[in-house]
KEKE-3310 file (N, C-alpha, C; in steps of 0.2 Angstrom, whole numbers, plus 5000, padded with zeros to 4 digits):
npx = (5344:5354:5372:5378:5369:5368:5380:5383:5377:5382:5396:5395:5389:5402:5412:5405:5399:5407:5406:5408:5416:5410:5397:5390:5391:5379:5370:5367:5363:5375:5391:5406:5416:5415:5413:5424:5434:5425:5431:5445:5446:5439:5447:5441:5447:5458:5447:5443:5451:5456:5443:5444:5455:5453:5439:5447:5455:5444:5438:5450:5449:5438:5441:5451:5442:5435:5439:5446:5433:5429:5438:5435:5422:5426:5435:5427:5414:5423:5427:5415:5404:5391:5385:5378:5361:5364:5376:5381:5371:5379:5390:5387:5380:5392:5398:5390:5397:5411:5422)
npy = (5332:5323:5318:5306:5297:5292:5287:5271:5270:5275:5271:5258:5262:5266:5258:5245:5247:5253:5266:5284:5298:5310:5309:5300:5310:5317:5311:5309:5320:5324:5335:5333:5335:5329:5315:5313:5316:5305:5295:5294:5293:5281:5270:5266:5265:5256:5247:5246:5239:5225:5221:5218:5209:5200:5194:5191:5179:5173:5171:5163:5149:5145:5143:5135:5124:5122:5116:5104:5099:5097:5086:5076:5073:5071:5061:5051:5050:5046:5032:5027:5031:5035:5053:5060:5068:5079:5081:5088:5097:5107:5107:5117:5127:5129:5135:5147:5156:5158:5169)
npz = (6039:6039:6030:6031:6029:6014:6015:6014:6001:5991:5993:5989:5975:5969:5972:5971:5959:5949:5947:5943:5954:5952:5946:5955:5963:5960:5957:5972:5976:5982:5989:5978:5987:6000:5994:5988:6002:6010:6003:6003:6016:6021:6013:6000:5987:5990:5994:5982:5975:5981:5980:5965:5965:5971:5965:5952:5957:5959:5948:5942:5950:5945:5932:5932:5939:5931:5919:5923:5925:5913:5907:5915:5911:5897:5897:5903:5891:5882:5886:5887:5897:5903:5905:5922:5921:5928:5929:5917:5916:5926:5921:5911:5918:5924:5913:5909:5918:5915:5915)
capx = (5346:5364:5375:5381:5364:5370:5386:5383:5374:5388:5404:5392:5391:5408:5416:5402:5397:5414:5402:5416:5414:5407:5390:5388:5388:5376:5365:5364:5366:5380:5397:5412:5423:5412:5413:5433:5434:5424:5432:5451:5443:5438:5450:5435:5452:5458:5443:5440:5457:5453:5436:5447:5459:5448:5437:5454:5456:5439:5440:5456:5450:5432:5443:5453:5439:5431:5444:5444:5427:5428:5443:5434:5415:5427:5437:5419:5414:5428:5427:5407:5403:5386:5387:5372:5360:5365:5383:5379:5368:5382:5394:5382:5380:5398:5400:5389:5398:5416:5422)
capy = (5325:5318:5314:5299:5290:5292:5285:5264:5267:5279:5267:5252:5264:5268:5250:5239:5250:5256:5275:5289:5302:5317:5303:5298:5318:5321:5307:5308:5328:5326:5336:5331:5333:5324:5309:5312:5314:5297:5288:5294:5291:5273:5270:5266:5262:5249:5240:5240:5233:5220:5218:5216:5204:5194:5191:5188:5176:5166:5168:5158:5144:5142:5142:5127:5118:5119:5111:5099:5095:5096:5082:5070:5073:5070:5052:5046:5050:5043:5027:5026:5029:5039:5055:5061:5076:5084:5083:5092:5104:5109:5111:5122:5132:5134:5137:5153:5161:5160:5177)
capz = (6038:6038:6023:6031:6028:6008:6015:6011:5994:5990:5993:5984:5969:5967:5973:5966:5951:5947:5946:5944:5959:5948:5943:5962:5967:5956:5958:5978:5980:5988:5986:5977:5992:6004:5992:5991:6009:6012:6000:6008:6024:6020:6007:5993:5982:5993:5992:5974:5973:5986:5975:5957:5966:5974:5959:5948:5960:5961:5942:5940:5953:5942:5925:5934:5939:5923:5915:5926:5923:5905:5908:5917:5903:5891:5899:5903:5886:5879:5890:5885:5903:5902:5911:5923:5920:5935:5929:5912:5919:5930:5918:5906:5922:5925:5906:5908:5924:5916:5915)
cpx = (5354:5366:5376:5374:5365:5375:5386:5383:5382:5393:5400:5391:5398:5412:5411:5402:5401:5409:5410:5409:5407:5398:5386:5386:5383:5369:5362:5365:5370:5387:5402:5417:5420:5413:5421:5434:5430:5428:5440:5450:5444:5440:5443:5443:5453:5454:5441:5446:5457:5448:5440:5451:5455:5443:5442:5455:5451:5439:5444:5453:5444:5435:5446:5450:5435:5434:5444:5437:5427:5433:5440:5427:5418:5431:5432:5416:5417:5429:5419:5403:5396:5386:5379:5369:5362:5373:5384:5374:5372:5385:5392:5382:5387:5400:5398:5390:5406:5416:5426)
cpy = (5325:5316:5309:5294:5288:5289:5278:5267:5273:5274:5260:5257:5266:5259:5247:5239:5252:5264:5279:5296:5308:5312:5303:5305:5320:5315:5307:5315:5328:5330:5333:5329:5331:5319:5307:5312:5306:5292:5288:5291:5284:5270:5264:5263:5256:5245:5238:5236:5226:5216:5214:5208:5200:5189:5188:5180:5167:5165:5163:5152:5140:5139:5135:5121:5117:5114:5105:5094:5091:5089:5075:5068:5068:5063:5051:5045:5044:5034:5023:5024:5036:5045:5058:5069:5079:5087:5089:5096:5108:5112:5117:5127:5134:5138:5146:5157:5163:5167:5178)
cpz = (6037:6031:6022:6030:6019:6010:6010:6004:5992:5988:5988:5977:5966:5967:5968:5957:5946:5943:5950:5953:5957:5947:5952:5963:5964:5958:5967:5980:5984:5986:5985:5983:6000:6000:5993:5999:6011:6007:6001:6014:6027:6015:6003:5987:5985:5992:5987:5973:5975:5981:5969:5960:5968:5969:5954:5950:5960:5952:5938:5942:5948:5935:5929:5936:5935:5919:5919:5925:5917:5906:5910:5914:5899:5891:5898:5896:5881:5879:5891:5892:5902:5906:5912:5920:5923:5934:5922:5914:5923:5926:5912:5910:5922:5921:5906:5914:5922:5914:5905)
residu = (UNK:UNK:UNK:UNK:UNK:UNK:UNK:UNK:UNK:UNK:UNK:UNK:UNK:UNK:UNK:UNK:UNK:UNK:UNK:UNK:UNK:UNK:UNK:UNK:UNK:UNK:UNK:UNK:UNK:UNK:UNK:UNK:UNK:UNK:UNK:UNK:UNK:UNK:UNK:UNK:UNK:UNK:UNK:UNK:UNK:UNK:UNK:UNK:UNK:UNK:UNK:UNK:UNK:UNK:UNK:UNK:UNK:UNK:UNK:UNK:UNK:UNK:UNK:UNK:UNK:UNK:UNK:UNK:UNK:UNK:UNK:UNK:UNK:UNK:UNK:UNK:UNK:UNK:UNK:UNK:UNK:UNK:UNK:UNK:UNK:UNK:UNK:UNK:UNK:UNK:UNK:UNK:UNK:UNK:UNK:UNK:UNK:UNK:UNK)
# end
């Protein structure tokens, strides 16, 4: 059998799982410099960096549309405009995704 069929789960535990190389060779029988080789190959760094920024990224736009939310609860509120459930159910979800 081929190493490359360990390739995907390989690059998803180092990228996704932030798994150190030494962990991944051990857990998929594969060797160290096979892991290094694919991960220069298909720079595996680049994409977690891509990964960090990109999440950094959708982090900041959910803090901003929270606030926002919270902004327009707390006018209605304020202005004794009643808000729906669907609006308070949302914002309790978004509550528990900030970072």
């Amino acid at each position: 059998m081929t190493k490359m069929k360990y390739y995907k789960q390989a690059e998803t535990m180092y990228i996704e799982g932030n798994i150190p190389i030494n962990v991944i060779s051990q857990n998929l029988n594969i060797s160290r410099r096979t892991l290094f080789y694919w991960k220069k190959k298909y720079e595996w760094d680049k994409k977690c960096y891509e990964k960090k920024h990109n999440q950094e990224i959708l982090n900041q736009e959910l803090l901003e549309f929270t606030e926002k939310f919270l902004k327009k609860l707390s006018k209605d509120i304020d202005n004794h405009i009643p808000s729906s459930k669907a609006e308070v159910y949302s914002f309790l979800n978004i509550l528990k995704n900030l970072p």
